[in-house]
mmCIF file of the N, C-alpha and C atoms, coordinates in Angstrom:
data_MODEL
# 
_entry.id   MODEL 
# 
loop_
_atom_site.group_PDB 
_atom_site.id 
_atom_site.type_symbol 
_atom_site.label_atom_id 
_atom_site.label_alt_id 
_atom_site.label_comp_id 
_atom_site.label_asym_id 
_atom_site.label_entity_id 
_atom_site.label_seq_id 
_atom_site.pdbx_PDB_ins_code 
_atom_site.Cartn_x 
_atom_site.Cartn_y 
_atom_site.Cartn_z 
_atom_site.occupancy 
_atom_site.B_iso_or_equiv 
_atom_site.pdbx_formal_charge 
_atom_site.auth_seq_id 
_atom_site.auth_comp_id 
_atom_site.auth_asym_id 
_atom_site.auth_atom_id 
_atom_site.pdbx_PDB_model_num 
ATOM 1   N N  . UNK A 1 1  ? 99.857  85.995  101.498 1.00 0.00 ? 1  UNK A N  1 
ATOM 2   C CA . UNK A 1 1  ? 99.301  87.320  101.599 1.00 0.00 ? 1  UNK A CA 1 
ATOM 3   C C  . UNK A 1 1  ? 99.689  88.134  100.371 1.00 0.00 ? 1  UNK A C  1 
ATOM 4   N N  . UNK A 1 2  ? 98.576  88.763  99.883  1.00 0.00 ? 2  UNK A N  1 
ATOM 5   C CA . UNK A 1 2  ? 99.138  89.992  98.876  1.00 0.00 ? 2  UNK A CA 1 
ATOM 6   C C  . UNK A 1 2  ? 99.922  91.126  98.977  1.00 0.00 ? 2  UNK A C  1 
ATOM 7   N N  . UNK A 1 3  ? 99.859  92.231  98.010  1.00 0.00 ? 3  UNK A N  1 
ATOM 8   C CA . UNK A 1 3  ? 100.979 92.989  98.353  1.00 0.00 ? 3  UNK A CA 1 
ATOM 9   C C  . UNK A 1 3  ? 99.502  94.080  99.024  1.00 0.00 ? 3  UNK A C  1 
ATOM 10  N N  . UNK A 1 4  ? 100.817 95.088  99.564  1.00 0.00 ? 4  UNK A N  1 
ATOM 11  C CA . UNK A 1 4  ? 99.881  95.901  100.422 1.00 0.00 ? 4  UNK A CA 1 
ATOM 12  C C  . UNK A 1 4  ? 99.421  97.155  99.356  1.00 0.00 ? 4  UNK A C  1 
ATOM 13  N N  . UNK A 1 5  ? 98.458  97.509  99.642  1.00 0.00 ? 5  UNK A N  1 
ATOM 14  C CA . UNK A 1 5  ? 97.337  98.496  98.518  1.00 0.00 ? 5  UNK A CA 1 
ATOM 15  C C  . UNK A 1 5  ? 97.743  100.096 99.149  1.00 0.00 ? 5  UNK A C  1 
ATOM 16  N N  . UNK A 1 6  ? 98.287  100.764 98.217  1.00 0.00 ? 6  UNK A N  1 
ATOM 17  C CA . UNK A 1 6  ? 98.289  102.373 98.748  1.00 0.00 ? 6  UNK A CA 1 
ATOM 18  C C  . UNK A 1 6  ? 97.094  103.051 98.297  1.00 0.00 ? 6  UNK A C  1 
ATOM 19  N N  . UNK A 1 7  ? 96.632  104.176 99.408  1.00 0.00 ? 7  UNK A N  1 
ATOM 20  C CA . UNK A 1 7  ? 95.994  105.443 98.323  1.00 0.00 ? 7  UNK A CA 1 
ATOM 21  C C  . UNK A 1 7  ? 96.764  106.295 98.402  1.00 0.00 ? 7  UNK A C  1 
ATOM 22  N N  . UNK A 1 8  ? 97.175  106.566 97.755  1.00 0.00 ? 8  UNK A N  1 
ATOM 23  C CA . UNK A 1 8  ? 98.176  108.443 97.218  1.00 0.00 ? 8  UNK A CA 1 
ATOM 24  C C  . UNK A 1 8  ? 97.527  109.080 96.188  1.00 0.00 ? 8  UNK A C  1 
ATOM 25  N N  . UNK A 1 9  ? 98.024  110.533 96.912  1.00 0.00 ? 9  UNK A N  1 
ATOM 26  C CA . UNK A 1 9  ? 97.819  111.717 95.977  1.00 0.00 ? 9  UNK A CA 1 
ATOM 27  C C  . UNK A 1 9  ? 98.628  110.946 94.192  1.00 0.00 ? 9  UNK A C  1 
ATOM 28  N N  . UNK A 1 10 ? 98.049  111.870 93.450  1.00 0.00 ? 10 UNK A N  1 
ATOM 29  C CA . UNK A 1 10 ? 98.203  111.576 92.206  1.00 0.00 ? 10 UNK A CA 1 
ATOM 30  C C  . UNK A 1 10 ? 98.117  112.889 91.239  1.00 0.00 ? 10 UNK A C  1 
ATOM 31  N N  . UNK A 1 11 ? 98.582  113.778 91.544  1.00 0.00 ? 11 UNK A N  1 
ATOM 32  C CA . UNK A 1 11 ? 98.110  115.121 91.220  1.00 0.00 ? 11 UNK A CA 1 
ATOM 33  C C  . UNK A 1 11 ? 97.200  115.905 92.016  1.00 0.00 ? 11 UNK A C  1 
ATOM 34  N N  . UNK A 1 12 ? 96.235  115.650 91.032  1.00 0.00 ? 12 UNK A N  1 
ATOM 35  C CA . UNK A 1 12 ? 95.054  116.583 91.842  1.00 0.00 ? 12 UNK A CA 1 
ATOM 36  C C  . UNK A 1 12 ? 93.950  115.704 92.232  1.00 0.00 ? 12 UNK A C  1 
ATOM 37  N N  . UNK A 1 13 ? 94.096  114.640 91.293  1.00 0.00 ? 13 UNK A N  1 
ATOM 38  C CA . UNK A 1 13 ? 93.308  113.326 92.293  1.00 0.00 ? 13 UNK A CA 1 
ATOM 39  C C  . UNK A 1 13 ? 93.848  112.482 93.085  1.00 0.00 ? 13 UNK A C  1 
ATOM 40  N N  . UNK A 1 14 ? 93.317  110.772 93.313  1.00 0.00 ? 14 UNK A N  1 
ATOM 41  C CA . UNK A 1 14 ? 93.931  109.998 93.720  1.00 0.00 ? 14 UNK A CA 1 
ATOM 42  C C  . UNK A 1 14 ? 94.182  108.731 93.154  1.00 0.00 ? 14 UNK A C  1 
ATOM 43  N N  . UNK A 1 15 ? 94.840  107.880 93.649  1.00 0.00 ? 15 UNK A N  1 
ATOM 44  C CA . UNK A 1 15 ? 95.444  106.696 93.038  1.00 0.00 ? 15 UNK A CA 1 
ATOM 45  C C  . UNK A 1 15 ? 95.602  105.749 93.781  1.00 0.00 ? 15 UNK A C  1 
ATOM 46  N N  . UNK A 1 16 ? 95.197  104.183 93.449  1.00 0.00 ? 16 UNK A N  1 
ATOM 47  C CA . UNK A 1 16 ? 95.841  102.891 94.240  1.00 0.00 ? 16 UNK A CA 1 
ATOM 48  C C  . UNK A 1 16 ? 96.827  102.528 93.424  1.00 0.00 ? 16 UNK A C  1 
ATOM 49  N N  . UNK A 1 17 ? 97.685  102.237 94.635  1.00 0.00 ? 17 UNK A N  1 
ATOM 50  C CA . UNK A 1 17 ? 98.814  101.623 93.860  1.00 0.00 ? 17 UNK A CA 1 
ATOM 51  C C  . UNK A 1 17 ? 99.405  99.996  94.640  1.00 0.00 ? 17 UNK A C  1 
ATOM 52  N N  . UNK A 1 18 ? 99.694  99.256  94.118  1.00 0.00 ? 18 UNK A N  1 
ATOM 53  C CA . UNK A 1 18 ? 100.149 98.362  94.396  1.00 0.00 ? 18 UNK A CA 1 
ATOM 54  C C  . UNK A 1 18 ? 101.296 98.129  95.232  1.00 0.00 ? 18 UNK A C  1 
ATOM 55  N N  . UNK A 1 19 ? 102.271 97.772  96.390  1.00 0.00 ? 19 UNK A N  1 
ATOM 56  C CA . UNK A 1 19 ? 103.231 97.666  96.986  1.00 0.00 ? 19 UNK A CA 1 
ATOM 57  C C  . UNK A 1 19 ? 104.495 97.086  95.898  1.00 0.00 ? 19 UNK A C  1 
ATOM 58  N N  . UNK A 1 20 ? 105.546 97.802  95.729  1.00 0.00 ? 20 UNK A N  1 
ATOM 59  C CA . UNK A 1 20 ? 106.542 97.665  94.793  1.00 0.00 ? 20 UNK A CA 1 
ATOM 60  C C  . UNK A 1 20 ? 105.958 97.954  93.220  1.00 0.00 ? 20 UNK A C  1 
ATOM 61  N N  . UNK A 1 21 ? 104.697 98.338  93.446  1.00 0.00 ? 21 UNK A N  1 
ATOM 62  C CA . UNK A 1 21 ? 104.395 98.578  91.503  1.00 0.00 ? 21 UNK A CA 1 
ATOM 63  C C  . UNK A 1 21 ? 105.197 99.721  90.610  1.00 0.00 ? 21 UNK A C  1 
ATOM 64  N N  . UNK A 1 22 ? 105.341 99.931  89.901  1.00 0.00 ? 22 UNK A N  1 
ATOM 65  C CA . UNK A 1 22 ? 105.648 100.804 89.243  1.00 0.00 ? 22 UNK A CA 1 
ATOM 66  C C  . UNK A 1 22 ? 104.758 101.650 88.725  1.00 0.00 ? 22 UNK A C  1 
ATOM 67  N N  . UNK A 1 23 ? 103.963 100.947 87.948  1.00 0.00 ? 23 UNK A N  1 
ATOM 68  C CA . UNK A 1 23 ? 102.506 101.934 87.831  1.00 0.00 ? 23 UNK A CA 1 
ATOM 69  C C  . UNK A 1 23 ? 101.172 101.799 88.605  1.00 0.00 ? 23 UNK A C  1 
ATOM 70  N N  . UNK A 1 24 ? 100.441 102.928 89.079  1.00 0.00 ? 24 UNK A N  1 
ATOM 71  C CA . UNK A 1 24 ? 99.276  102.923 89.473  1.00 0.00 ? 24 UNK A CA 1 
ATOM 72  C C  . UNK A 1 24 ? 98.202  101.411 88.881  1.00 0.00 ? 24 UNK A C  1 
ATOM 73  N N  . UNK A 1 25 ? 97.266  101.284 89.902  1.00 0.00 ? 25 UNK A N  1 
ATOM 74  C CA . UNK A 1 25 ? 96.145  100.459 89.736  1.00 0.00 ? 25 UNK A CA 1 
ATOM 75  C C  . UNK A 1 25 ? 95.218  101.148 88.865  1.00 0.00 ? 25 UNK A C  1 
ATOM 76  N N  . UNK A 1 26 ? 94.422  102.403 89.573  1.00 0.00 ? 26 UNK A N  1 
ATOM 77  C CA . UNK A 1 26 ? 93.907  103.140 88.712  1.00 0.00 ? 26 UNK A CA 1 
ATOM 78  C C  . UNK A 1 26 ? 93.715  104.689 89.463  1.00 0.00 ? 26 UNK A C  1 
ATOM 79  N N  . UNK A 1 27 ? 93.618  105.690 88.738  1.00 0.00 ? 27 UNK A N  1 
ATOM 80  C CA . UNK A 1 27 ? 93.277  107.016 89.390  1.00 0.00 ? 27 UNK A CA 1 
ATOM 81  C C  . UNK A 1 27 ? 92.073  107.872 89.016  1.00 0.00 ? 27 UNK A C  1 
ATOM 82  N N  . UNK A 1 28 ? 91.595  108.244 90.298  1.00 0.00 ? 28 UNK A N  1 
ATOM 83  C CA . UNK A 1 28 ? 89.859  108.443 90.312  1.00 0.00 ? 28 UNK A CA 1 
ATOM 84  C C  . UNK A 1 28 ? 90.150  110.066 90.945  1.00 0.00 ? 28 UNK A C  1 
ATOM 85  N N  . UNK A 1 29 ? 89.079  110.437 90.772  1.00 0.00 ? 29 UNK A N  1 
ATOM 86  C CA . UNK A 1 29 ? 88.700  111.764 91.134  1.00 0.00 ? 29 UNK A CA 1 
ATOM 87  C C  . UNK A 1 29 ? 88.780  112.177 92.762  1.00 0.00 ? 29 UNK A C  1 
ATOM 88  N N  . UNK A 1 30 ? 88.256  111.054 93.724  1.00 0.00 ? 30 UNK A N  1 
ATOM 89  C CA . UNK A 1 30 ? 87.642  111.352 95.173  1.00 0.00 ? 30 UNK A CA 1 
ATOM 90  C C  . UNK A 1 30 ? 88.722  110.654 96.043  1.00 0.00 ? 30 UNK A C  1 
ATOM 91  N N  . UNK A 1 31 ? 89.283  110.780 97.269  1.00 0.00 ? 31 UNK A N  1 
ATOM 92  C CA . UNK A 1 31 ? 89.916  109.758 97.961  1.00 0.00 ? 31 UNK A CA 1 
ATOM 93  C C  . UNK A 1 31 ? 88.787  108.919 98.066  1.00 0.00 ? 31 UNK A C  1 
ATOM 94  N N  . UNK A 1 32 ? 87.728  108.841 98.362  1.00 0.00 ? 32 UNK A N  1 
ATOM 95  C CA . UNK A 1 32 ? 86.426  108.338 98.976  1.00 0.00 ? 32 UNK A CA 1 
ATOM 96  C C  . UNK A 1 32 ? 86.759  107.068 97.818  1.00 0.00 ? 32 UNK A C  1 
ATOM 97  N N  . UNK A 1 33 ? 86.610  107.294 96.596  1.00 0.00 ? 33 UNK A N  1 
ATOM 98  C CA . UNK A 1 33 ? 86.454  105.912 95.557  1.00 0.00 ? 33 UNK A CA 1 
ATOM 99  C C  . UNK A 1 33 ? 88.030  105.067 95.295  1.00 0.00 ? 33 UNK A C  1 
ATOM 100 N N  . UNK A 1 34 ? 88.895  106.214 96.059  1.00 0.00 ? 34 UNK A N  1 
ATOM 101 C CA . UNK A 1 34 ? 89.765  105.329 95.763  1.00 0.00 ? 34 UNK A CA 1 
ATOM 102 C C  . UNK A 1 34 ? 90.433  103.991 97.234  1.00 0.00 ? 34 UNK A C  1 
ATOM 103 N N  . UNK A 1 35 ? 90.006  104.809 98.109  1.00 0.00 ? 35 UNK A N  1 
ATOM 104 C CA . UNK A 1 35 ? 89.646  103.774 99.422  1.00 0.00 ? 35 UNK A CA 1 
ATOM 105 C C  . UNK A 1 35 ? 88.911  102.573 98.761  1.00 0.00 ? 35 UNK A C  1 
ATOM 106 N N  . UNK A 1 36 ? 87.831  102.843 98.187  1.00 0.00 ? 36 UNK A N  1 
ATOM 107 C CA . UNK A 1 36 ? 86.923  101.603 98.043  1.00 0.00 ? 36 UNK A CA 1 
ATOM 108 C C  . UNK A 1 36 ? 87.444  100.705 97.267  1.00 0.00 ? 36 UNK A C  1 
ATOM 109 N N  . UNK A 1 37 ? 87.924  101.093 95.920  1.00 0.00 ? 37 UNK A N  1 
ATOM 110 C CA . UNK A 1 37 ? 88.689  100.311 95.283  1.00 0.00 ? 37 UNK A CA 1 
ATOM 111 C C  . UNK A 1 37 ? 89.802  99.404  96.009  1.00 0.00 ? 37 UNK A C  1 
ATOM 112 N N  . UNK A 1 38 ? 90.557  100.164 96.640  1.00 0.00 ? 38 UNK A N  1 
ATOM 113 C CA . UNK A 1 38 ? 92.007  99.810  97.253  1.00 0.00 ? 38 UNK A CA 1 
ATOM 114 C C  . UNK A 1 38 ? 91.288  98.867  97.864  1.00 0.00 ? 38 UNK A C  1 
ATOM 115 N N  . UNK A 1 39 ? 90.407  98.930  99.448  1.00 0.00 ? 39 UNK A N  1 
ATOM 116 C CA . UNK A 1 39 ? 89.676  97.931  99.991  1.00 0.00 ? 39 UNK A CA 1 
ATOM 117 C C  . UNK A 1 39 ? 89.198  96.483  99.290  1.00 0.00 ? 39 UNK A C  1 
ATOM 118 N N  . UNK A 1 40 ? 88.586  96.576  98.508  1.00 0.00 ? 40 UNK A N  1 
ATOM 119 C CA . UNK A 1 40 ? 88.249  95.684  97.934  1.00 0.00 ? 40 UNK A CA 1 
ATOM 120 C C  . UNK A 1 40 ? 89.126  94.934  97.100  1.00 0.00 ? 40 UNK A C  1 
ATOM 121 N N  . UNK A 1 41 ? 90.463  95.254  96.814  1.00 0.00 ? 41 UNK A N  1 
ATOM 122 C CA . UNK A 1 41 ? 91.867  94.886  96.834  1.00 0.00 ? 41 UNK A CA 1 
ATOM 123 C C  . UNK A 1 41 ? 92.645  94.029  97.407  1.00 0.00 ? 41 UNK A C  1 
ATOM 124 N N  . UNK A 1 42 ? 92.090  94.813  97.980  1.00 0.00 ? 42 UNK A N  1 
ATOM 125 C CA . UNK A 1 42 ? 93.573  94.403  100.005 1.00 0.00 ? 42 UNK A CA 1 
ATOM 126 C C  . UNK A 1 42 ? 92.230  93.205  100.312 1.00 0.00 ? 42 UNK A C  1 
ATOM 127 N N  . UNK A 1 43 ? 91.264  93.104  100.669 1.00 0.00 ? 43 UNK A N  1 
ATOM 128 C CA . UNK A 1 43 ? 90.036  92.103  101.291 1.00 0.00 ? 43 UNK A CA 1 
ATOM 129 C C  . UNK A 1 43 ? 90.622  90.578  100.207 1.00 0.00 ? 43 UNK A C  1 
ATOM 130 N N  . UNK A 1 44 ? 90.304  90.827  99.005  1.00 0.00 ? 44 UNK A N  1 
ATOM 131 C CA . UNK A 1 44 ? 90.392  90.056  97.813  1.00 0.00 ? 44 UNK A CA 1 
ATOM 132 C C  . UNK A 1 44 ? 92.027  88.865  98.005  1.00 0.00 ? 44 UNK A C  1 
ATOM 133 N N  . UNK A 1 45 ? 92.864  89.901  98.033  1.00 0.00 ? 45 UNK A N  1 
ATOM 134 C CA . UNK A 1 45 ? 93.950  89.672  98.353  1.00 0.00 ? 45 UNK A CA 1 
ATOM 135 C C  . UNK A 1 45 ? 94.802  88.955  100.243 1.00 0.00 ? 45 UNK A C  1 
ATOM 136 N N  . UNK A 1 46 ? 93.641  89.633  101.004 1.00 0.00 ? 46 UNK A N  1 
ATOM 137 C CA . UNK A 1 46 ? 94.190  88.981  102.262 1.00 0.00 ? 46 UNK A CA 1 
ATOM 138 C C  . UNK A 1 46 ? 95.501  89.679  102.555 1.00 0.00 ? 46 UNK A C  1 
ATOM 139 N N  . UNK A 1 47 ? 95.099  91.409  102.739 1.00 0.00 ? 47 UNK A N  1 
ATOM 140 C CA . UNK A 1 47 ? 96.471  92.262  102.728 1.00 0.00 ? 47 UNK A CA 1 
ATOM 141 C C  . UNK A 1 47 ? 96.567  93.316  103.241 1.00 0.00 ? 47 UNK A C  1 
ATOM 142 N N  . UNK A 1 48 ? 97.292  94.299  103.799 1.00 0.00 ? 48 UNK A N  1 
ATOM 143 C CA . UNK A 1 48 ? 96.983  95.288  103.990 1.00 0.00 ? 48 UNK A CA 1 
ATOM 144 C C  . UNK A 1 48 ? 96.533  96.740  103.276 1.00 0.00 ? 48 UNK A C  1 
ATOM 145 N N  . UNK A 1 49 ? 95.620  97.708  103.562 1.00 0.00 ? 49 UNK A N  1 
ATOM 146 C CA . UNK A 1 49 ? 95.305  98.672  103.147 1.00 0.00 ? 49 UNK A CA 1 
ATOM 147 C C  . UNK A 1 49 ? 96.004  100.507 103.666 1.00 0.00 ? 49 UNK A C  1 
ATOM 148 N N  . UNK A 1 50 ? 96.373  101.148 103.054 1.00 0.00 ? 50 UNK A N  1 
ATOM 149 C CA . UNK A 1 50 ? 97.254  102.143 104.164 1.00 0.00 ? 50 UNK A CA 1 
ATOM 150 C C  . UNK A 1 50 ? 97.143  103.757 102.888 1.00 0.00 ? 50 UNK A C  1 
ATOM 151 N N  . UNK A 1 51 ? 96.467  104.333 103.886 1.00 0.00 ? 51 UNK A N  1 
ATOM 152 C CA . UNK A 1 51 ? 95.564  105.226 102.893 1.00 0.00 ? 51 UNK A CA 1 
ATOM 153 C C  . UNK A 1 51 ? 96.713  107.154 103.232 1.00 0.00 ? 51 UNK A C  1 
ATOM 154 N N  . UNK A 1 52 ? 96.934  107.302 102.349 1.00 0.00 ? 52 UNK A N  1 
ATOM 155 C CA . UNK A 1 52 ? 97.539  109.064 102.462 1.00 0.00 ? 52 UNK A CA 1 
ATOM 156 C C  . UNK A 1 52 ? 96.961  110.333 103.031 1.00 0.00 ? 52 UNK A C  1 
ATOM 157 N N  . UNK A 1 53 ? 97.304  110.974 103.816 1.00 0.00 ? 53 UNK A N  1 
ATOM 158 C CA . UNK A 1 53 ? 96.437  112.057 103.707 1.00 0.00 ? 53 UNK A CA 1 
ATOM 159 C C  . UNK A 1 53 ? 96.914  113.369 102.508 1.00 0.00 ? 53 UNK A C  1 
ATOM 160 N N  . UNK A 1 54 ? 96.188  114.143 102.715 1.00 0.00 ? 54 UNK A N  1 
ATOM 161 C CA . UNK A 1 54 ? 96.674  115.222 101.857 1.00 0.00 ? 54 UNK A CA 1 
ATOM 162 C C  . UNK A 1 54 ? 97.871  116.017 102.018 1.00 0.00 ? 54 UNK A C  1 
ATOM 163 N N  . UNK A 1 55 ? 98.592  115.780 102.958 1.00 0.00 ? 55 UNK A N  1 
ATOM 164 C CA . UNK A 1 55 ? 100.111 115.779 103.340 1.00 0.00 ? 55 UNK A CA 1 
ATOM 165 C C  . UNK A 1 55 ? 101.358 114.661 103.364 1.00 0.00 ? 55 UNK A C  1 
ATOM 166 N N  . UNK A 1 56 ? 100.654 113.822 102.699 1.00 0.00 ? 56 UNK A N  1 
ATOM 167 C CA . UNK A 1 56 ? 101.597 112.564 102.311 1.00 0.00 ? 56 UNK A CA 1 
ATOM 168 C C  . UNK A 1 56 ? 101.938 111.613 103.762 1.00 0.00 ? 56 UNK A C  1 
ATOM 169 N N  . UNK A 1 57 ? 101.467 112.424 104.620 1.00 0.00 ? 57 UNK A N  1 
ATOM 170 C CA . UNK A 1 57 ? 101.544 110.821 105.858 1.00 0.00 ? 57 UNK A CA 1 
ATOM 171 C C  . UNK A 1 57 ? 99.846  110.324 105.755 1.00 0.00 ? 57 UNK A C  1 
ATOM 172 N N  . UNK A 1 58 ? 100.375 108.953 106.515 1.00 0.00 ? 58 UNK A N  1 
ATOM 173 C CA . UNK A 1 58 ? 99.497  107.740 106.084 1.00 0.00 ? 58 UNK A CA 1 
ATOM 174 C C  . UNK A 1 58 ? 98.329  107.701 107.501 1.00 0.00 ? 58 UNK A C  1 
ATOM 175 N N  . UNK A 1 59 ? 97.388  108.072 107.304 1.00 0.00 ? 59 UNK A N  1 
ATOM 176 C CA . UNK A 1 59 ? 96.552  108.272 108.431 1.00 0.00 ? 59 UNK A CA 1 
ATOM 177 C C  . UNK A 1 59 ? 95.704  107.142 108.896 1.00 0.00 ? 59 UNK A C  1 
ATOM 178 N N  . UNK A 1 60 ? 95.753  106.256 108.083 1.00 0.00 ? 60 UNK A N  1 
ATOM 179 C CA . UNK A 1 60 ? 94.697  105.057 108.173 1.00 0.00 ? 60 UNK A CA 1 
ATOM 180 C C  . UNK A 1 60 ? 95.862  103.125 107.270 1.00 0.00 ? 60 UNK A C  1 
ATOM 181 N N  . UNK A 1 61 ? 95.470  102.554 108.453 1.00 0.00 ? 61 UNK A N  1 
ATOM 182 C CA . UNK A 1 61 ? 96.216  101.065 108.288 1.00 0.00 ? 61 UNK A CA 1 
ATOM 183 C C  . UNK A 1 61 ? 94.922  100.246 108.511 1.00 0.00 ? 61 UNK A C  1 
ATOM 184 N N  . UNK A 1 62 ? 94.712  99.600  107.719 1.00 0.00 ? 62 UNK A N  1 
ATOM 185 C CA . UNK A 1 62 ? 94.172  98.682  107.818 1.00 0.00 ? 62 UNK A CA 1 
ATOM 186 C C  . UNK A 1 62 ? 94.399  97.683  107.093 1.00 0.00 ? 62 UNK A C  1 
ATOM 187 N N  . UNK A 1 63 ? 93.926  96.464  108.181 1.00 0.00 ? 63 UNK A N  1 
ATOM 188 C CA . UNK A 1 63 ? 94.575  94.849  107.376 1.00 0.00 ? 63 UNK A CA 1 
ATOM 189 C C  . UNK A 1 63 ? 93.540  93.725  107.276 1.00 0.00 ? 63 UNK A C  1 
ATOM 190 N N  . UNK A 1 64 ? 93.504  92.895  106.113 1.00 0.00 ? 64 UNK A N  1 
ATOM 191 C CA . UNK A 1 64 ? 92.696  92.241  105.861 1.00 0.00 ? 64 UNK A CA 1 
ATOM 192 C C  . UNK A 1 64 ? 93.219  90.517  105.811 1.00 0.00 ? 64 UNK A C  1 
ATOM 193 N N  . UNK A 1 65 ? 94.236  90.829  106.884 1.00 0.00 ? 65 UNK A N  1 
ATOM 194 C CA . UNK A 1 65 ? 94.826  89.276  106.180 1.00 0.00 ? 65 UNK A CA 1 
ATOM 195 C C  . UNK A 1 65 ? 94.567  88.865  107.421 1.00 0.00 ? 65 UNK A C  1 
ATOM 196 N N  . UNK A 1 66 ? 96.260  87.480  107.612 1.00 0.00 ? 66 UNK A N  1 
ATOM 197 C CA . UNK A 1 66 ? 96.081  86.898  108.385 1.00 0.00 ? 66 UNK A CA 1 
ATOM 198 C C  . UNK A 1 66 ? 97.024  87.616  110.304 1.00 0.00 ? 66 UNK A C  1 
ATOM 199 N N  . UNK A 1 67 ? 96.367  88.197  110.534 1.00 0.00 ? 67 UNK A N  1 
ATOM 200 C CA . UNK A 1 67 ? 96.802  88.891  111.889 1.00 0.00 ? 67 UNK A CA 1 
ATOM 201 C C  . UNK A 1 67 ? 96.949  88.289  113.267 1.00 0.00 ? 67 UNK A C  1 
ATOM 202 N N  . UNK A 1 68 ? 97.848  87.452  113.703 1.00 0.00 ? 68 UNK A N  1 
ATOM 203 C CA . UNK A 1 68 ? 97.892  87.187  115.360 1.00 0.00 ? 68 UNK A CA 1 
ATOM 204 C C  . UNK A 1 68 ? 97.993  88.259  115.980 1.00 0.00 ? 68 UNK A C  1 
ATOM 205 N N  . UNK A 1 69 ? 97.071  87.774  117.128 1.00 0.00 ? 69 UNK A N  1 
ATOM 206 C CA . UNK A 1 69 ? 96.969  88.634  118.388 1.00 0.00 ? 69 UNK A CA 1 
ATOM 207 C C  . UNK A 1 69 ? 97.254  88.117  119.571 1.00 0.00 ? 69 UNK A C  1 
ATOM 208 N N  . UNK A 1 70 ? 97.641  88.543  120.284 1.00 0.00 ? 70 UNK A N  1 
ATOM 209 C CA . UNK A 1 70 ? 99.243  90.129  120.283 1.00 0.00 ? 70 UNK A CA 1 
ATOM 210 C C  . UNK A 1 70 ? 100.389 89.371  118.718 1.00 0.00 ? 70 UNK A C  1 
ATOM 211 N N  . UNK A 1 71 ? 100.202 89.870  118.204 1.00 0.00 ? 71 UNK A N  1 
ATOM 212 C CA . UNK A 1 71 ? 101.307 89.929  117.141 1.00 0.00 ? 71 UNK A CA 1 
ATOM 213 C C  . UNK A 1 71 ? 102.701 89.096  117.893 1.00 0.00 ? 71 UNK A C  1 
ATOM 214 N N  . UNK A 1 72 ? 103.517 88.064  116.788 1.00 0.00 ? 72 UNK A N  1 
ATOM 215 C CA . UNK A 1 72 ? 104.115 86.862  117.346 1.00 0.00 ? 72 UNK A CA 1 
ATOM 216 C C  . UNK A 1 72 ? 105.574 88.118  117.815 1.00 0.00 ? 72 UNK A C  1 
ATOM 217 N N  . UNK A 1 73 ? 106.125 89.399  117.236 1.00 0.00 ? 73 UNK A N  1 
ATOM 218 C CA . UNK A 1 73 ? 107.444 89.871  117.642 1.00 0.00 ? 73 UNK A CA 1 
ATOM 219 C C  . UNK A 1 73 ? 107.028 90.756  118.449 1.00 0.00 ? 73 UNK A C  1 
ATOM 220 N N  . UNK A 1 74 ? 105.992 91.135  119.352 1.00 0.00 ? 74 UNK A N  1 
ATOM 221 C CA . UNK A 1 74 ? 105.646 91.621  120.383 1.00 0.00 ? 74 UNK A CA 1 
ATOM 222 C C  . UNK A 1 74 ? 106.093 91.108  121.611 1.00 0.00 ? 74 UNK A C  1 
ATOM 223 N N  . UNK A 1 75 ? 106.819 91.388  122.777 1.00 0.00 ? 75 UNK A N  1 
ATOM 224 C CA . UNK A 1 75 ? 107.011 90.362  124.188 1.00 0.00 ? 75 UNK A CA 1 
ATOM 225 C C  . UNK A 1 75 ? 105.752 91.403  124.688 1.00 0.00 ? 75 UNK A C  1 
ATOM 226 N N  . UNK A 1 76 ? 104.877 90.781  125.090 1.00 0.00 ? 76 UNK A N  1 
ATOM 227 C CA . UNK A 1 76 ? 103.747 90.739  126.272 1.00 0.00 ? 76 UNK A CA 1 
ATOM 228 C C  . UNK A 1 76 ? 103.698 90.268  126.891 1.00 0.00 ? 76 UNK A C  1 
# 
């Protein structure tokens, strides 16, 4: 599995960033383009996606990898 794809604020725009990167992927004007980017990331990669809101918590998880269901450290 890849690393997991952020969108964060970046100033006054936004930014994907890579899980442990140091520098940004790239930074775009819209959250809207930078979701898409990130997505097509995280899909590519087989990873998760986990997007910021404009208050710095993370409002949206999404995963593109490999996911068991019920998840194996769950007791159900």
């Amino acid at each position: 599995m890849g690393k997991t794809q952020y969108v964060v604020r970046h100033g006054s725009n936004w930014a994907v960033r890579g899980e442990k990167n140091n520098r940004v992927t790239c930074i775009v004007d819209t959250q809207q383009k930078a979701i898409a980017i990130a997505r097509r990331i995280a899909i590519n990669q087989k990873s998760e996606l986990r997007v910021q809101d404009r208050n710095g918590r993370f409002r949206v998880c999404n995963s593109y990898g490999n996911d068991p269901c019920p998840p194996k450290d769950l007791n159900w």
